[in-house]
SEMI-130931 format. One record per atom (N, C-alpha, C, O, CB): atom name; residue number from 1; x, y, z. Coordinates in steps of 0.05 Angstrom, whole numbers, m for minus. Glycine has a CB too. Example, Ala and Ser with C-alpha at 12.3 -4.5 7.8 and 13.67 -1.06 7.14 Angstrom:
BEGIN
R/N/1/264/m114/156
R/CA/1/246/m90/156
R/C/1/264/m66/156
R/O/1/285/m66/169
R/CB/1/226/m89/181
R/N/2/257/m45/142
R/CA/2/273/m21/143
R/C/2/258/1/157
R/O/2/268/23/161
R/CB/2/282/m12/114
% end
This chain:
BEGIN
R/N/1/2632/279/m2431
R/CA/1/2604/273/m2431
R/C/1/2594/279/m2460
R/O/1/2599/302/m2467
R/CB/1/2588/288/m2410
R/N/2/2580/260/m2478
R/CA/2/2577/261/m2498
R/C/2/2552/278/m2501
R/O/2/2529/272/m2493
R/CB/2/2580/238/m2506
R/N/3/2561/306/m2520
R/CA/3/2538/316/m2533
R/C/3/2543/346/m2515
R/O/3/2530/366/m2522
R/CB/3/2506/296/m2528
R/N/4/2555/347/m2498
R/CA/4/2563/377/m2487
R/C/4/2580/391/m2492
R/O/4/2598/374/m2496
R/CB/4/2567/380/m2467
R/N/5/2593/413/m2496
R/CA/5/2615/427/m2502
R/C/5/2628/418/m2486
R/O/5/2619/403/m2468
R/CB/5/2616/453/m2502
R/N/6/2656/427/m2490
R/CA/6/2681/416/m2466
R/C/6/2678/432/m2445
R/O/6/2679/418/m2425
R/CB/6/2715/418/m2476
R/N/7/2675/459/m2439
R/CA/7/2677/477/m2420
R/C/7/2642/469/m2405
R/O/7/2644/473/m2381
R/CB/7/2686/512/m2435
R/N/8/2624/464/m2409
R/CA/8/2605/449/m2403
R/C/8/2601/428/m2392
R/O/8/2582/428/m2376
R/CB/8/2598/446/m2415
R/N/9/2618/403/m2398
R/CA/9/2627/379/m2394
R/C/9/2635/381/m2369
R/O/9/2624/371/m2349
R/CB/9/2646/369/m2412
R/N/10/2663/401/m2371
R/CA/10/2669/399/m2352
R/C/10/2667/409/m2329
R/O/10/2682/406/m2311
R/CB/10/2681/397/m2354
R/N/11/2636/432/m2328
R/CA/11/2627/431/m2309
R/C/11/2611/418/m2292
R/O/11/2608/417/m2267
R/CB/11/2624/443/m2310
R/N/12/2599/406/m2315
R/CA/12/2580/376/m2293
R/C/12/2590/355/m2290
R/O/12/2575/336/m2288
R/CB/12/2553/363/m2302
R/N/13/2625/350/m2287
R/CA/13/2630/330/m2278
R/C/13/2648/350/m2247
R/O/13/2656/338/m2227
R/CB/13/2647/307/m2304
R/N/14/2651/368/m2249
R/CA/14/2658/388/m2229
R/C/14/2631/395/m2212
R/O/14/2632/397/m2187
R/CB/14/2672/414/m2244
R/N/15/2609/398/m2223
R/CA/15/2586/393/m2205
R/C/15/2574/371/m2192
R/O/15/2559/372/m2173
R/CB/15/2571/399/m2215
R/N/16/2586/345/m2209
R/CA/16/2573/320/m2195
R/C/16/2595/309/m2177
R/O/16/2589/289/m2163
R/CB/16/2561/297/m2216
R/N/17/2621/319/m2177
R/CA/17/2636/312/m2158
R/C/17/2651/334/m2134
R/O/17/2659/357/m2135
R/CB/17/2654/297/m2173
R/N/18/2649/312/m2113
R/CA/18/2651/330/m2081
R/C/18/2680/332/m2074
R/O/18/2685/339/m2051
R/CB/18/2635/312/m2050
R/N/19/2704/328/m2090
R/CA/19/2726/326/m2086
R/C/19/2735/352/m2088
R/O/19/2734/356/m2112
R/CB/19/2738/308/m2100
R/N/20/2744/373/m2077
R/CA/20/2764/396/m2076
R/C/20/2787/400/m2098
R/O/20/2791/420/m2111
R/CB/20/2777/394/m2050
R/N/21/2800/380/m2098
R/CA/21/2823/372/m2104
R/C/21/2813/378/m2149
R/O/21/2821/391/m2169
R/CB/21/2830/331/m2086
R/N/22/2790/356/m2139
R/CA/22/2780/358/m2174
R/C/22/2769/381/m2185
R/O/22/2775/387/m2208
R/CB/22/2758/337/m2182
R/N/23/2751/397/m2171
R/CA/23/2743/427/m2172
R/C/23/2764/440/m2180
R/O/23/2764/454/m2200
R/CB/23/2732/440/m2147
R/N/24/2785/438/m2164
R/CA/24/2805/454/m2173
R/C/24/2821/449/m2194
R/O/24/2831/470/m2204
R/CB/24/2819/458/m2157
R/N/25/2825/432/m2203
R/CA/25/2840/427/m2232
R/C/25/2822/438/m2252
R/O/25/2830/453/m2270
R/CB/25/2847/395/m2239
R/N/26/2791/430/m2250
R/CA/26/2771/433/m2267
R/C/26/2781/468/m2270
R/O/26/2797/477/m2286
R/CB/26/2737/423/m2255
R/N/27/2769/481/m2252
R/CA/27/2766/501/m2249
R/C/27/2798/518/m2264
R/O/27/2796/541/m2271
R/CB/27/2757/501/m2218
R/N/28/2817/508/m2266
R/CA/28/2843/509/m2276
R/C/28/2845/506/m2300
R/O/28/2857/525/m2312
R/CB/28/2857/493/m2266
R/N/29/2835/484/m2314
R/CA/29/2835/474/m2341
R/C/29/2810/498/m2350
R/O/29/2817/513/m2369
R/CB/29/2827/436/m2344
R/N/30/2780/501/m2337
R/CA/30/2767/516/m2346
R/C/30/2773/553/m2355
R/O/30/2764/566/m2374
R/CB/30/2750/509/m2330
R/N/31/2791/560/m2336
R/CA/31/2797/582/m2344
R/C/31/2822/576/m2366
R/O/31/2827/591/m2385
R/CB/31/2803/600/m2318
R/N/32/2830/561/m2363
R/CA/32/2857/557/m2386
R/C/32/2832/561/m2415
R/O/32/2826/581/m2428
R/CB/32/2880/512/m2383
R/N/33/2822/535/m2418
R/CA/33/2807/539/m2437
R/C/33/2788/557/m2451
R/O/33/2786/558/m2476
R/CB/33/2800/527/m2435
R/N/34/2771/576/m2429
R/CA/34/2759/603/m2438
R/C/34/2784/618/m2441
R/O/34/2776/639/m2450
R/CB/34/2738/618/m2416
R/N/35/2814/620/m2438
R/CA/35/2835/642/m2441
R/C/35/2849/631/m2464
R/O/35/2870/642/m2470
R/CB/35/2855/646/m2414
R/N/36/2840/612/m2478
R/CA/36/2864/605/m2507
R/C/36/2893/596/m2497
R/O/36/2913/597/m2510
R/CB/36/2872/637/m2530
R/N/37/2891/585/m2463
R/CA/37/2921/581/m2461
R/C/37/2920/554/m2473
R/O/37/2903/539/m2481
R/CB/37/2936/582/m2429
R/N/38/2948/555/m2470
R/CA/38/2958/527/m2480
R/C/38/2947/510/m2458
R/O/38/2941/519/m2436
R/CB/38/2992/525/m2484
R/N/39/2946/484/m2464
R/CA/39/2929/462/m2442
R/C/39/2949/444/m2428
R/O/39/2944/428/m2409
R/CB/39/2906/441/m2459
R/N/40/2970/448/m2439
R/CA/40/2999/432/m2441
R/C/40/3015/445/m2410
R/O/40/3023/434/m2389
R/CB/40/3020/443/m2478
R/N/41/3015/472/m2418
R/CA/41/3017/490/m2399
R/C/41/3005/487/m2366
R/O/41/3019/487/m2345
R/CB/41/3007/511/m2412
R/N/42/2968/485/m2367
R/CA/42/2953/488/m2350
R/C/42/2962/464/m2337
R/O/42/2970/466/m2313
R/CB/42/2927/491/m2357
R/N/43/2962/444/m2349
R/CA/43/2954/409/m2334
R/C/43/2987/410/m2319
R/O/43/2990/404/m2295
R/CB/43/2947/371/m2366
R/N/44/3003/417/m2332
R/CA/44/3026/422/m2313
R/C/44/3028/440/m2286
R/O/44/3043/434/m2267
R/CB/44/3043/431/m2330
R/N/45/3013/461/m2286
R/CA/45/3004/475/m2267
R/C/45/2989/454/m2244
R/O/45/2998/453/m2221
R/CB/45/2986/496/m2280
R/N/46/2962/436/m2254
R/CA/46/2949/414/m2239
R/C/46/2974/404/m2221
R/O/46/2977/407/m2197
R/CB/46/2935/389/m2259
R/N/47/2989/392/m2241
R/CA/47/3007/367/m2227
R/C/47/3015/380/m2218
R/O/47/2997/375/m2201
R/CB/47/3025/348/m2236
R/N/48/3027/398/m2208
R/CA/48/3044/422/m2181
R/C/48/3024/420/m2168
R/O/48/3022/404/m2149
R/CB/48/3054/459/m2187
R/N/49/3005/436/m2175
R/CA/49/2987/431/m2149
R/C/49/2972/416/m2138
R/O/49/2958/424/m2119
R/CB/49/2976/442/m2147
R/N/50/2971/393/m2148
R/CA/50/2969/365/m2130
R/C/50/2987/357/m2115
R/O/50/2986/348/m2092
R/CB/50/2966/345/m2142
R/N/51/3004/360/m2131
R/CA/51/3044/354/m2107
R/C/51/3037/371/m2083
R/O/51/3036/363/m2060
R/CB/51/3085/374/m2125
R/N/52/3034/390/m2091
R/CA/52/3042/411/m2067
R/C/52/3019/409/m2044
R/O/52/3023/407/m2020
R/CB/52/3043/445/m2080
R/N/53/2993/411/m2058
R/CA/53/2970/394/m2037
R/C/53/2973/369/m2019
R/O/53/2968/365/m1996
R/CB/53/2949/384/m2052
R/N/54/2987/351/m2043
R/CA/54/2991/322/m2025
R/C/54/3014/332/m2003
R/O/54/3004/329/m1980
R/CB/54/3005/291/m2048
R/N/55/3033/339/m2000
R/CA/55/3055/349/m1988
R/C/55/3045/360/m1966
R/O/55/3056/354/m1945
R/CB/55/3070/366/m2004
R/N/56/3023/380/m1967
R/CA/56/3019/393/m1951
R/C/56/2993/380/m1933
R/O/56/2986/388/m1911
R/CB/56/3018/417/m1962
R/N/57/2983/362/m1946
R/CA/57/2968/346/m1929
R/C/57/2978/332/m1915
R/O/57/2967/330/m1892
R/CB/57/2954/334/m1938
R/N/58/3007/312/m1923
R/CA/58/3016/291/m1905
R/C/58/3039/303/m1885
R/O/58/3056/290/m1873
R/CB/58/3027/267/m1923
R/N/59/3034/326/m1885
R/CA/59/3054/348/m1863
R/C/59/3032/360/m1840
R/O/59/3039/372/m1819
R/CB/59/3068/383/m1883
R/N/60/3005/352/m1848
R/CA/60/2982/359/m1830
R/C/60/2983/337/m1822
R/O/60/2996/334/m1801
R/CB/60/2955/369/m1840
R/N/61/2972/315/m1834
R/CA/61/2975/291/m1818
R/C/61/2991/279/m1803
R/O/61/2982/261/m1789
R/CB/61/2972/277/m1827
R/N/62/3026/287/m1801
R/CA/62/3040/280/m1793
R/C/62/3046/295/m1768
R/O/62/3060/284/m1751
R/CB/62/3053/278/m1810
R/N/63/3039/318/m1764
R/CA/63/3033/335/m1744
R/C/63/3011/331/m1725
R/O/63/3015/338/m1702
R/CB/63/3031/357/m1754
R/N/64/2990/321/m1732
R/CA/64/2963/315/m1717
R/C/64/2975/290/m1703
R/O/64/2972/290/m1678
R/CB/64/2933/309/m1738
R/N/65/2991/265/m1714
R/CA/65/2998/241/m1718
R/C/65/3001/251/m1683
R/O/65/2984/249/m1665
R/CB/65/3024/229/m1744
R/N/66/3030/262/m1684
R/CA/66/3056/270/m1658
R/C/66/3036/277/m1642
R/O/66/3033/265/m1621
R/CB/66/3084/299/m1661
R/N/67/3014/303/m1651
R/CA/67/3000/308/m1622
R/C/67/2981/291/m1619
R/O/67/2964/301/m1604
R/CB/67/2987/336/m1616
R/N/68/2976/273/m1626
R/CA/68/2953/251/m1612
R/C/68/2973/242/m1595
R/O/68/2969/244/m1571
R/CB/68/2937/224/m1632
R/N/69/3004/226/m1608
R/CA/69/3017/205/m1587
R/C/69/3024/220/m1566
R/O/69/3022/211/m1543
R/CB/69/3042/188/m1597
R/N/70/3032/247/m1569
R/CA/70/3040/260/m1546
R/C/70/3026/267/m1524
R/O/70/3033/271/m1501
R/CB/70/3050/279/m1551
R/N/71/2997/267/m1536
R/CA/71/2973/271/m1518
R/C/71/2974/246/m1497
R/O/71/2979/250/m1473
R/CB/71/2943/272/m1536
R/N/72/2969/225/m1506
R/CA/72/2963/203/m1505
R/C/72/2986/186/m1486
R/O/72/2985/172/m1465
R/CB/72/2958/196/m1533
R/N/73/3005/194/m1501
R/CA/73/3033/192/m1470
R/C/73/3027/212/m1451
R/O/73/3019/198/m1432
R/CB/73/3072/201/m1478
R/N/74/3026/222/m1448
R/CA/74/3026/243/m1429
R/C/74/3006/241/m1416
R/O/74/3012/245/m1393
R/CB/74/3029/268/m1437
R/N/75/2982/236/m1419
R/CA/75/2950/228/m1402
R/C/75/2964/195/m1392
R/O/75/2973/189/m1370
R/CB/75/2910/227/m1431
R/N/76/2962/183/m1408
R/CA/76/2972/147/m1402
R/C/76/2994/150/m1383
R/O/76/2996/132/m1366
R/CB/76/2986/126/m1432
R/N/77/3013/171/m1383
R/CA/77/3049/157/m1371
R/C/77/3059/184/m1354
R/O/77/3064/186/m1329
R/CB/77/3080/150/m1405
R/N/78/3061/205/m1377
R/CA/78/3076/226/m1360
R/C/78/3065/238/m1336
R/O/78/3079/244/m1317
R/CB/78/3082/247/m1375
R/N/79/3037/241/m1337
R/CA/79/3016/259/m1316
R/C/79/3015/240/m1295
R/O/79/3011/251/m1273
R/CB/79/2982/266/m1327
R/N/80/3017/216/m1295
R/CA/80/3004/192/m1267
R/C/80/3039/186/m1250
R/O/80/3042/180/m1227
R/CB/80/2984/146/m1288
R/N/81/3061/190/m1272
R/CA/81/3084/190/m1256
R/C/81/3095/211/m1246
R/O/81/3111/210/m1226
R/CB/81/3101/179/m1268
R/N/82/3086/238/m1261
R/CA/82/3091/264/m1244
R/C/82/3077/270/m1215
R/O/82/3088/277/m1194
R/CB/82/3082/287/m1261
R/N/83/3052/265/m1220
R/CA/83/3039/269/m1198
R/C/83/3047/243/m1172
R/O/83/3051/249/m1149
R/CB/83/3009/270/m1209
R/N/84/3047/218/m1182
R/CA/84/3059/204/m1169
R/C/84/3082/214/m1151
R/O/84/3080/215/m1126
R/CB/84/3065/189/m1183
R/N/85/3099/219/m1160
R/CA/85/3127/233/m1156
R/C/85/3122/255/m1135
R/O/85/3134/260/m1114
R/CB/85/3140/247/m1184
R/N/86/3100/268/m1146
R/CA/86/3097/292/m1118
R/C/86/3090/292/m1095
R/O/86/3096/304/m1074
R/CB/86/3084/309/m1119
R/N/87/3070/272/m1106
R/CA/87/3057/261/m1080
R/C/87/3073/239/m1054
R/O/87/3070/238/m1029
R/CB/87/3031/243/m1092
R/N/88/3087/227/m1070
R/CA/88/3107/225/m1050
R/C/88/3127/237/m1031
R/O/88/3134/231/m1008
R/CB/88/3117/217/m1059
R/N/89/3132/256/m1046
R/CA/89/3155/276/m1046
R/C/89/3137/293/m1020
R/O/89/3148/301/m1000
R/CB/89/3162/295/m1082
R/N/90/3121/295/m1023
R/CA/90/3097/314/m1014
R/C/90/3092/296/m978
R/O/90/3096/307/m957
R/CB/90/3062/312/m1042
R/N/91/3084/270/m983
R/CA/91/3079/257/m965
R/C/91/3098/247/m942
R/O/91/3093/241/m919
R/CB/91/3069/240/m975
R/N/92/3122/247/m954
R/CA/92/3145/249/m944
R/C/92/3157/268/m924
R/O/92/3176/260/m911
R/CB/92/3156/250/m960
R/N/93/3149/291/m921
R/CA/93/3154/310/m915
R/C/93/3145/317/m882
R/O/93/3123/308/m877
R/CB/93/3145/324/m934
R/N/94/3156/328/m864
R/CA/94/3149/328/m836
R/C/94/3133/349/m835
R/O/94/3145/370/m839
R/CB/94/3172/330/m817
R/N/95/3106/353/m829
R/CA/95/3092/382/m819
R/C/95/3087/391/m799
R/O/95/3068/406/m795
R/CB/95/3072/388/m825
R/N/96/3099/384/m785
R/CA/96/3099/386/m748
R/C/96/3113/412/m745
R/O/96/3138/414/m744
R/CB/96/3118/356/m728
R/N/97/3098/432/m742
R/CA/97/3101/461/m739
R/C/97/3078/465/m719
R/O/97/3057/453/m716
R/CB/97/3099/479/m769
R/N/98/3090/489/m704
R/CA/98/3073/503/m678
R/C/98/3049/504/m687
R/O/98/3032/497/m670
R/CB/98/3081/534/m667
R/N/99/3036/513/m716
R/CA/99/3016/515/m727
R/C/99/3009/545/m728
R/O/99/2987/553/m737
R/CB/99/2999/499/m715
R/N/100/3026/561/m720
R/CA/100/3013/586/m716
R/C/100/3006/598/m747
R/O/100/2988/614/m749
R/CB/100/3033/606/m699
R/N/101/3016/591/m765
R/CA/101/3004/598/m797
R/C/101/2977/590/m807
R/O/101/2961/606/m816
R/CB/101/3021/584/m818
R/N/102/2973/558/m803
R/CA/102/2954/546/m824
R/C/102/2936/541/m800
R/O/102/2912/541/m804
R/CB/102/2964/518/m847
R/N/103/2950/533/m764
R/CA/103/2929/518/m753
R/C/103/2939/489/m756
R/O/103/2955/481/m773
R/CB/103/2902/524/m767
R/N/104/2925/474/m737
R/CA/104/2945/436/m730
R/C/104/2939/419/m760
R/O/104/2919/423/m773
R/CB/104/2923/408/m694
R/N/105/2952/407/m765
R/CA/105/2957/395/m789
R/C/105/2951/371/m781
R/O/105/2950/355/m800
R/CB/105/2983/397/m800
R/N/106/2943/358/m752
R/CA/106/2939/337/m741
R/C/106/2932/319/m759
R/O/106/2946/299/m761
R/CB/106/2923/341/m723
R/N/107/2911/320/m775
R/CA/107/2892/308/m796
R/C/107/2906/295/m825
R/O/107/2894/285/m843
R/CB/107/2871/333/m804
R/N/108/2927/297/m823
R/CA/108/2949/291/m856
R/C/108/2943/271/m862
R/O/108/2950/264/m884
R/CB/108/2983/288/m859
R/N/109/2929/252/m847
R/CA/109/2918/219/m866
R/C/109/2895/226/m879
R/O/109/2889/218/m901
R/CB/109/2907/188/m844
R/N/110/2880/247/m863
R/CA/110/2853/255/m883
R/C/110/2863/268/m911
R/O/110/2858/258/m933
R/CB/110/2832/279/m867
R/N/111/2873/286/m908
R/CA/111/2892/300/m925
R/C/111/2900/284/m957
R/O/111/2896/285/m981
R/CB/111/2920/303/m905
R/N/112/2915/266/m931
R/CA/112/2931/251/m954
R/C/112/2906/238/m974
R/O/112/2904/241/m999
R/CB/112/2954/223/m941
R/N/113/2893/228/m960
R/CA/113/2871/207/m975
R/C/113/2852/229/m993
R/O/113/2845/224/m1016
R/CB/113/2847/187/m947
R/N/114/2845/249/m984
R/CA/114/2827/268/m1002
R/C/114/2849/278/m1032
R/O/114/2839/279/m1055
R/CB/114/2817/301/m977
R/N/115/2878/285/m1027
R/CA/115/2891/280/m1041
R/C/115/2895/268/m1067
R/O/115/2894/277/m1090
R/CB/115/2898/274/m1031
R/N/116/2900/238/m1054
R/CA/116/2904/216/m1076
R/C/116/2869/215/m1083
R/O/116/2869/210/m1107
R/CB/116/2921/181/m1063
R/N/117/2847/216/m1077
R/CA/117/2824/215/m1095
R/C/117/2824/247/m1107
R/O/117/2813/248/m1129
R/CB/117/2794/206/m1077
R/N/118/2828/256/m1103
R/CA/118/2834/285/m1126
R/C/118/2853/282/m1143
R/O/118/2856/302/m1156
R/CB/118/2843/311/m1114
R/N/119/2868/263/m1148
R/CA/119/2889/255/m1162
R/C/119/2874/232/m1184
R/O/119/2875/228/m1209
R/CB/119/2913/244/m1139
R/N/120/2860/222/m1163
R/CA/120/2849/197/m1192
R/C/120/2820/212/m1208
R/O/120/2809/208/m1229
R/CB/120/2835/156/m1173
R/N/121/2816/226/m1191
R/CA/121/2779/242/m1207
R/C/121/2794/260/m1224
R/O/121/2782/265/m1245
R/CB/121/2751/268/m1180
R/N/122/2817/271/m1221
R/CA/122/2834/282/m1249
R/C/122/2848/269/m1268
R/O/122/2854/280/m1289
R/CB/122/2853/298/m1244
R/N/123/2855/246/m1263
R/CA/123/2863/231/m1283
R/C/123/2839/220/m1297
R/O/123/2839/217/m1322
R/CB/123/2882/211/m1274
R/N/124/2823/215/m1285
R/CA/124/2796/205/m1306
R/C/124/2789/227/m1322
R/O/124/2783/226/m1346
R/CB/124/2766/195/m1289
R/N/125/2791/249/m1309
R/CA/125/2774/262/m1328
R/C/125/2796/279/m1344
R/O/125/2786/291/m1363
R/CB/125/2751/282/m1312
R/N/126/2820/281/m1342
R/CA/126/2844/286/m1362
R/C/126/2840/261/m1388
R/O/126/2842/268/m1411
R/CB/126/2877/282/m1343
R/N/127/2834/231/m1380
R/CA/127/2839/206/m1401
R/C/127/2808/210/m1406
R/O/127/2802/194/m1424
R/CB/127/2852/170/m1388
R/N/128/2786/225/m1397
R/CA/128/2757/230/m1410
R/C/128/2770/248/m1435
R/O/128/2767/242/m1458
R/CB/128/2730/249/m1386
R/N/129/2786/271/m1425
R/CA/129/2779/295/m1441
R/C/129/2806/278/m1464
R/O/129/2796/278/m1487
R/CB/129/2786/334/m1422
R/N/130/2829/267/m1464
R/CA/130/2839/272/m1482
R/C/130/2835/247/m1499
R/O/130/2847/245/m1520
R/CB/130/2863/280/m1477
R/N/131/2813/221/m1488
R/CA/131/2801/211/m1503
R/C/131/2780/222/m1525
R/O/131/2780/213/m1548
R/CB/131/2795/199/m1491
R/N/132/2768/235/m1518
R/CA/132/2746/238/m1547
R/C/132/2768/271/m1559
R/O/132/2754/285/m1573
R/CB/132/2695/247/m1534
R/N/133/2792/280/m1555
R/CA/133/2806/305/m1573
R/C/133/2817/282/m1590
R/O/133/2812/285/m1614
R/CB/133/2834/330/m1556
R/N/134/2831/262/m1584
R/CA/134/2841/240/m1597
R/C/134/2820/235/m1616
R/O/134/2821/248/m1637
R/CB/134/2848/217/m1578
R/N/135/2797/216/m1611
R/CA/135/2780/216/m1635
R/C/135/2762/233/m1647
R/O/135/2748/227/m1667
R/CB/135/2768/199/m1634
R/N/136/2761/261/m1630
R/CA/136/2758/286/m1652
R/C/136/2775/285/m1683
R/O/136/2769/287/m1706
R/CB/136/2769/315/m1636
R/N/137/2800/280/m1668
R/CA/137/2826/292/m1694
R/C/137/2824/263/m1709
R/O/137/2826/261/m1733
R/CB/137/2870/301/m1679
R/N/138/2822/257/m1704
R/CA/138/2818/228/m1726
R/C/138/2790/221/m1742
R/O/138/2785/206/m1760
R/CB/138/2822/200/m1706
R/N/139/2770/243/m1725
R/CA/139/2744/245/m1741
R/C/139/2734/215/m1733
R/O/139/2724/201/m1751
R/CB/139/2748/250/m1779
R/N/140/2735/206/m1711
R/CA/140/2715/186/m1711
R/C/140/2707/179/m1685
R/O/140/2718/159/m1674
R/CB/140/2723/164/m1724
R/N/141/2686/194/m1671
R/CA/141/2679/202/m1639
R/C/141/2673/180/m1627
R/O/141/2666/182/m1604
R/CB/141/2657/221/m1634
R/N/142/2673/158/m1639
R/CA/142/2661/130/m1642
R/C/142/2688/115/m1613
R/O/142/2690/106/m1590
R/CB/142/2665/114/m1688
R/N/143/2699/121/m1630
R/CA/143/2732/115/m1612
R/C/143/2742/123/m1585
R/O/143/2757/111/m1569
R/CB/143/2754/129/m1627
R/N/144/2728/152/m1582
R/CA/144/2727/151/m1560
R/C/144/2726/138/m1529
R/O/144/2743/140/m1512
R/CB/144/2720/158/m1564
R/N/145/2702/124/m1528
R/CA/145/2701/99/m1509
R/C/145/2720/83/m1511
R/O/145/2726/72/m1490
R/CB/145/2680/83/m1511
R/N/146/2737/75/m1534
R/CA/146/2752/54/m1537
R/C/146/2780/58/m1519
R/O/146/2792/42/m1504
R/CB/146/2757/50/m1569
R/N/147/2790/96/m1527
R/CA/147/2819/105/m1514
R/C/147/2810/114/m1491
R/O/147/2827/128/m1479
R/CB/147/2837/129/m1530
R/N/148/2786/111/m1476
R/CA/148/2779/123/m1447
R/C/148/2797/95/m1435
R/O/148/2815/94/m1418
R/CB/148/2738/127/m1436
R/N/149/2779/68/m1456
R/CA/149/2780/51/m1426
R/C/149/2806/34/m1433
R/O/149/2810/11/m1426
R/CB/149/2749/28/m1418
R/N/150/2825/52/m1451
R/CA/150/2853/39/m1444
R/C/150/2867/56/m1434
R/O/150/2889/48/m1425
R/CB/150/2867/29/m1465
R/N/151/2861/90/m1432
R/CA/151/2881/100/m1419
R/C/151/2873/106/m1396
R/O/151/2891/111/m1381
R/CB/151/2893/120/m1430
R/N/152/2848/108/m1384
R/CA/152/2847/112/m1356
R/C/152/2852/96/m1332
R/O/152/2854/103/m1309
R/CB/152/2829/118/m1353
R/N/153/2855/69/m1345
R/CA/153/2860/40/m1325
R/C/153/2885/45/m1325
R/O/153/2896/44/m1303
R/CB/153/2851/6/m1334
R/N/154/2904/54/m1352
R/CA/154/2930/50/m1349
R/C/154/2944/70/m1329
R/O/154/2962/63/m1313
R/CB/154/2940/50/m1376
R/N/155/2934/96/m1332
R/CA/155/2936/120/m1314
R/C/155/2937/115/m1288
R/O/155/2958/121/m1276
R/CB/155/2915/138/m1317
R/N/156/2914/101/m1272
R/CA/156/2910/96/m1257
R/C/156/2933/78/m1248
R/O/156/2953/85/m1236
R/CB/156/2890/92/m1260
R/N/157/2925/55/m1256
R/CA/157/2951/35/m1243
R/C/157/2974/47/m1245
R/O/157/2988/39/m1226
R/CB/157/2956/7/m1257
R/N/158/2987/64/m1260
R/CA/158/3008/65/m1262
R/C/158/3013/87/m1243
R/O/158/3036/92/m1236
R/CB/158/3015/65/m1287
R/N/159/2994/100/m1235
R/CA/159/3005/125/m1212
R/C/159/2992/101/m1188
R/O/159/3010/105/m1171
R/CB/159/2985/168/m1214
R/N/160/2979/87/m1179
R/CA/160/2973/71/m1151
R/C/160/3005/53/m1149
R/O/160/3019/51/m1129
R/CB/160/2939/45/m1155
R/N/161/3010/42/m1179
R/CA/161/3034/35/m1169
R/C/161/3063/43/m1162
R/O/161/3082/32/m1151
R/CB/161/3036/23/m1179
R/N/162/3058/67/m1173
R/CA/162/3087/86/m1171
R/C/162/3081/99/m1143
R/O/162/3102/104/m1132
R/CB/162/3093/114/m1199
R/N/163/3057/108/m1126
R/CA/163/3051/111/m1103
R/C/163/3058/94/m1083
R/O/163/3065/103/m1061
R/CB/163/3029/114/m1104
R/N/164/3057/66/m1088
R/CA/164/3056/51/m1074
R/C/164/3096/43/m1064
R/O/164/3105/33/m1043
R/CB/164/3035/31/m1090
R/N/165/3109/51/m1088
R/CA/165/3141/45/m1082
R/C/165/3152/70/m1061
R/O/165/3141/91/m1065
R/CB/165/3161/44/m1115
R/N/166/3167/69/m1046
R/CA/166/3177/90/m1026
R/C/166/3195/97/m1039
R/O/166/3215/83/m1037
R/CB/166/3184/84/m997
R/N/167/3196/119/m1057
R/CA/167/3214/141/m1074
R/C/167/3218/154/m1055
R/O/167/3240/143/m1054
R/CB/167/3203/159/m1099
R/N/168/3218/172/m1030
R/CA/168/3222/192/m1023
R/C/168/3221/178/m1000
R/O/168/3224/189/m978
R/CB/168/3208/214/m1029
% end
């Protein structure tokens, strides 16, 4: 900036910009320069630590990346075929006991049916909740509605239809 000292300069281009990344080099070069270091020295210091920033950013992102898809399988695929699975496994099963423990079990179609709708009011609200963590981590809450209404239909069908095959 013409007409300012350099250590000046380069604080109002470190004040007019919101970048982290640039603060910090500034802030790098500025103490280099109030210390008589060599500048040759400092800016080599920068480039490390931009490497090492970038590096360590795309190891954050690459980590957030896995737990969205894993979220996202697991609400969409793994949770609607586990539970599927049990519920079969579950329904399958003979309860015709004297009753002297629980009392007559007579009622197992009610059962069953209160069941499978406790099964789908948790999958909605598992593909509610890990829809908007999904576009939390991506910073854009906007999106939300978008991964509700593809993973909760998919959830759904996919445990009504795995319910529906006689596994057990």
């Amino acid at each position: 900036i013409a007409g300012y000292a350099t250590d000046e300069a380069l604080r109002e281009i470190s004040g007019r910009n919101s970048s982290p990344l640039l603060k910090r080099a500034i802030s790098m070069l500025l103490e280099a320069y109030e210390s008589g270091e060599e500048i040759m020295h400092s800016l080599q210091e920068i480039a490390n630590d931009i490497l090492e920033m970038h590096a360590l950013h795309t190891e954050a992102v690459s980590s957030l990346s896995m737990q969205k898809y894993t979220l996202l399988g697991g609400a969409g695929i793994l949770v609607p075929v586990i539970l599927a699975l049990l519920l079969s496994a579950v329904s399958s099963l003979d309860f015709s006991f004297d009753g002297s423990l629980f009392g007559s079990m007579g009622n197992s179609s009610g059962l069953l049916s209160a069941t499978i709708l406790s099964i789908q009011i948790y999958l909605f609200l598992l593909s509610g909740i890990a829809s908007v963590f999904t576009a939390m981590q991506e910073g854009k809450l906007k999106k939300a509605p978008v991964y509700f209404c593809m993973l909760f239909p998919c959830s759904a069908l996919l445990f009504n239809l795995l319910r529906a095959i006689p596994i057990f």
